[in-house]
DSSP file (Angstrom, degrees, kcal/mol; ACC not computed):
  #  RESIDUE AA STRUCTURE BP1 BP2  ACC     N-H-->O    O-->H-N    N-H-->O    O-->H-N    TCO  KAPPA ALPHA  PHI   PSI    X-CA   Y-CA   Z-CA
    1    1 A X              0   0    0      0, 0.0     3,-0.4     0, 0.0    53,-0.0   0.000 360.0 360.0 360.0  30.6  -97.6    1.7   12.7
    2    2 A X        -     0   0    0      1,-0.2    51,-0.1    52,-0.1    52,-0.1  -0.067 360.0 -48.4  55.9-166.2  -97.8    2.7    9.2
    3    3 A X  S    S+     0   0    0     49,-0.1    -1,-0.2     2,-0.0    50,-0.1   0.586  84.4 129.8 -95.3  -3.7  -96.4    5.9    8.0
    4    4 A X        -     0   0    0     48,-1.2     2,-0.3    -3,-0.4     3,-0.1   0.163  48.8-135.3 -34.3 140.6  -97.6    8.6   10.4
    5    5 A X     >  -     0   0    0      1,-0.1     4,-3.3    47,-0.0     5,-0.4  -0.704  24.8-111.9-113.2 165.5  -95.2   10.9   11.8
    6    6 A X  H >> S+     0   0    0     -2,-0.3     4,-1.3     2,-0.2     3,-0.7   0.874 124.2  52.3 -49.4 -71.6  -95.1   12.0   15.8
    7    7 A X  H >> S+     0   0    0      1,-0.4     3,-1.7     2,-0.2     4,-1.3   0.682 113.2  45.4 -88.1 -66.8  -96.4   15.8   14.3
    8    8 A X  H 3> S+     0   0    0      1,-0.3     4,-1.1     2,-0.2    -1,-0.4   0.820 115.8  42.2 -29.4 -72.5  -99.3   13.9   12.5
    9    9 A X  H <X S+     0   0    0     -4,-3.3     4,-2.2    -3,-0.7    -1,-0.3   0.789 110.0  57.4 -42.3 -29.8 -100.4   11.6   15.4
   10   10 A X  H XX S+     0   0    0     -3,-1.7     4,-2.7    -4,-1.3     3,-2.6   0.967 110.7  43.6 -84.3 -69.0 -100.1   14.5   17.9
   11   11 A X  H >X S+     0   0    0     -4,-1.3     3,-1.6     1,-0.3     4,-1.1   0.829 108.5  61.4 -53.6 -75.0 -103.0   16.9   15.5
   12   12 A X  H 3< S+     0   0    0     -4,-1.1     4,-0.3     1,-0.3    -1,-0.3   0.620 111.7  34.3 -26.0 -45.5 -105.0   14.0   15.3
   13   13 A X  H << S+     0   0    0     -3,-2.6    -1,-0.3    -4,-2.2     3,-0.2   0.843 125.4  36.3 -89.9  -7.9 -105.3   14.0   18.9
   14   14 A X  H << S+     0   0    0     -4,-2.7     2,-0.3    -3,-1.6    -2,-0.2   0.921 144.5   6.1 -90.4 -25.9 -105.4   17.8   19.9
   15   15 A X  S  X S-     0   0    0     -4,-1.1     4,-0.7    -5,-0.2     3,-0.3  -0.752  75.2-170.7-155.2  89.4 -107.6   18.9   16.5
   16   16 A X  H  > S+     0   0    0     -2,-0.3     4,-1.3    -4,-0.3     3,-0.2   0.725  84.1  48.5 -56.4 -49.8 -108.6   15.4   14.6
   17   17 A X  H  > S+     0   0    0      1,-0.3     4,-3.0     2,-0.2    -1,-0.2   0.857 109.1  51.3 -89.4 -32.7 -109.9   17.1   11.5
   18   18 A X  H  4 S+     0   0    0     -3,-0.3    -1,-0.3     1,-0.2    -2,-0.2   0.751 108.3  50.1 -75.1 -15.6 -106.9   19.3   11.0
   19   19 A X  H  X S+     0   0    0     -4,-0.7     4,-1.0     2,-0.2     3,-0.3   0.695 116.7  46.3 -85.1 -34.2 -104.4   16.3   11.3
   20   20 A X  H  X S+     0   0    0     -4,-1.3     4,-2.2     1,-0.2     5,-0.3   0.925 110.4  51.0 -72.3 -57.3 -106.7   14.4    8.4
   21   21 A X  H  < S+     0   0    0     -4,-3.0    -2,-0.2     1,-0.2    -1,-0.2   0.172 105.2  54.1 -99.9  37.1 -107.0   17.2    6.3
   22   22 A X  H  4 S+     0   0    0     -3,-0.3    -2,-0.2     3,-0.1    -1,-0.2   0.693 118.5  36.6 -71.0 -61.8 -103.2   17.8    6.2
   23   23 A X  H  < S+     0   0    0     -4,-1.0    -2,-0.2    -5,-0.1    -3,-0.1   0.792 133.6  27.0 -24.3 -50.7 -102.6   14.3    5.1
   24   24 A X  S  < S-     0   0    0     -4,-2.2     2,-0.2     1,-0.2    -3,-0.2   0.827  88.6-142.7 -87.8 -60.0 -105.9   14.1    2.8
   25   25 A X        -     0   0    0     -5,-0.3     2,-2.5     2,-0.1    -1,-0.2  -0.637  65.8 -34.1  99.3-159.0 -106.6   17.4    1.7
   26   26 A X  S    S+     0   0    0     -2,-0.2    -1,-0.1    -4,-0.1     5,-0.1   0.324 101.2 130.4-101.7  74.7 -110.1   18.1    1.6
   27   27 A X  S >> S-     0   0    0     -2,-2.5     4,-0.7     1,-0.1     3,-0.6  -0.067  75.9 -77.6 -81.7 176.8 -111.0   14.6    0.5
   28   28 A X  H >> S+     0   0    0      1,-0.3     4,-1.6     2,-0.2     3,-1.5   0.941 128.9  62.0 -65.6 -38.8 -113.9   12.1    2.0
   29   29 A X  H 3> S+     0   0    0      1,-0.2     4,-1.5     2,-0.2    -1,-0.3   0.903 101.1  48.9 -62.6 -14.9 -111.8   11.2    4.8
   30   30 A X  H <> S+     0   0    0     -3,-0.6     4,-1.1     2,-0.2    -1,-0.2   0.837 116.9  44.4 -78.9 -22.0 -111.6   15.2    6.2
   31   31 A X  H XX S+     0   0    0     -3,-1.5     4,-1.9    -4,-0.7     3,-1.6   0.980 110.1  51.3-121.6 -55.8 -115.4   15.3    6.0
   32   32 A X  H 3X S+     0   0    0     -4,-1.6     4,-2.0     1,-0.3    -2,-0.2   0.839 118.8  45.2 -18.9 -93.3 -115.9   11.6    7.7
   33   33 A X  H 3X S+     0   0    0     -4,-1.5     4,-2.2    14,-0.2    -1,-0.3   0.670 106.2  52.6 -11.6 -57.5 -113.5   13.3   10.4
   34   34 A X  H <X S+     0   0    0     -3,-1.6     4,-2.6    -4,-1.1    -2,-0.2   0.998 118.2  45.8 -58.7 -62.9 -115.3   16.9   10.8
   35   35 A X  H  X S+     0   0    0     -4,-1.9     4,-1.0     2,-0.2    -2,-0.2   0.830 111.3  45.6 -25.7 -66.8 -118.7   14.6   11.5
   36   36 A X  H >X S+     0   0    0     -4,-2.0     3,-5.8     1,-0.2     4,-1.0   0.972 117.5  46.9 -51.9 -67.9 -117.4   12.3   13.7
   37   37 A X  H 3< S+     0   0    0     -4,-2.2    -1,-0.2     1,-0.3    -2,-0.2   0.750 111.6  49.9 -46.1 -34.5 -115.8   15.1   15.6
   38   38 A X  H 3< S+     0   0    0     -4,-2.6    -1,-0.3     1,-0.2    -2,-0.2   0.765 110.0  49.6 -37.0 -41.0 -118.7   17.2   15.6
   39   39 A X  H << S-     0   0    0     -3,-5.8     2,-0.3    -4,-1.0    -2,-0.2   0.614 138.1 -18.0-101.9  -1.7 -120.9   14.5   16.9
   40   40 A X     X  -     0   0    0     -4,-1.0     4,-1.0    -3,-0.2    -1,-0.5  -0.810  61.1-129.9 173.5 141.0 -118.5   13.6   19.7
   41   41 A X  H  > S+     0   0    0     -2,-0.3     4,-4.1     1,-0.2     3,-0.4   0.988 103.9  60.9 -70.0 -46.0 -114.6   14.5   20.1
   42   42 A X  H  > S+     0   0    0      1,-0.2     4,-1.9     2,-0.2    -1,-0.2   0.732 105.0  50.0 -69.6 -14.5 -113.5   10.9   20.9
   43   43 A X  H  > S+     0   0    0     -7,-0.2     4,-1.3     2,-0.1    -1,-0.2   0.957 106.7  48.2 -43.1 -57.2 -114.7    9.7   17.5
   44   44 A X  H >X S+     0   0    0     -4,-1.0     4,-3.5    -3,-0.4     3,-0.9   0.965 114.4  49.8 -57.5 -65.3 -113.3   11.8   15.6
   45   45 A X  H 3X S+     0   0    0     -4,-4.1     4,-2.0     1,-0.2     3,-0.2   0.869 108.4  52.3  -9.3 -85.6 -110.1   11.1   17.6
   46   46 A X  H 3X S+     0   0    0     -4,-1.9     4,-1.2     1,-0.2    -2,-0.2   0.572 114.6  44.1 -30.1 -41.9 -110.4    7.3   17.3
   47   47 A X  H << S+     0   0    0     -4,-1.3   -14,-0.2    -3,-0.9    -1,-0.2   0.337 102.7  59.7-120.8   8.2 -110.8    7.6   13.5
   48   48 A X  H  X S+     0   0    0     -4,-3.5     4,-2.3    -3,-0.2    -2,-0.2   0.806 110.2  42.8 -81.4 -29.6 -108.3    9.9   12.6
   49   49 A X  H  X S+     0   0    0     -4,-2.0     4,-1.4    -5,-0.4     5,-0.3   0.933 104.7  60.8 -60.0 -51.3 -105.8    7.8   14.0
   50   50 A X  H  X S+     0   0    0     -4,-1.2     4,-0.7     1,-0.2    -3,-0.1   0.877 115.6  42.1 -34.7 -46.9 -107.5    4.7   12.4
   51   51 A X  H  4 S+     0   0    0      1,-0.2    -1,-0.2     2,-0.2    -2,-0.2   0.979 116.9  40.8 -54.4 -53.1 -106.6    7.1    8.8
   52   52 A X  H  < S+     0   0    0     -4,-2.3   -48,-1.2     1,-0.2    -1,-0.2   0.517 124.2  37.8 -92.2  -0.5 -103.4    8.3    9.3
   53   53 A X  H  <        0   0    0     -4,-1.4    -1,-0.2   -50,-0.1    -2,-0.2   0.449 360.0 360.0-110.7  -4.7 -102.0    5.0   10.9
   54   54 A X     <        0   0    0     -4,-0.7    -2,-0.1    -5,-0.3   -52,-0.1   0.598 360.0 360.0 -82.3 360.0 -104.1    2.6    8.4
């Protein structure tokens, strides 16, 4: 499952953007995240996991 830790998977699903941009910093993947989540939660969700487990 890649290198994600339980505390990393768990903000990715309660706060998606904050869980990215601990990992990232504020890099393309945090702003990809804010969007998605913005435009719907379960995006955002979906592809924070995608990040932090890819």
């Amino acid at each position: 499952m890649g290198t994600a830790t339980f505390i990393d998977i768990l903000l990715a699903i309660l706060l998606p953007p904050l869980g990215v941009f601990l990992r990232y910093g504020c890099g393309v993947e945090f702003w990809i995240c804010l969007v998605l989540t913005l435009l719907g939660y379960l995006p955002g969700i979906i592809y924070a996991l995608y990040v932090l487990t890819k």
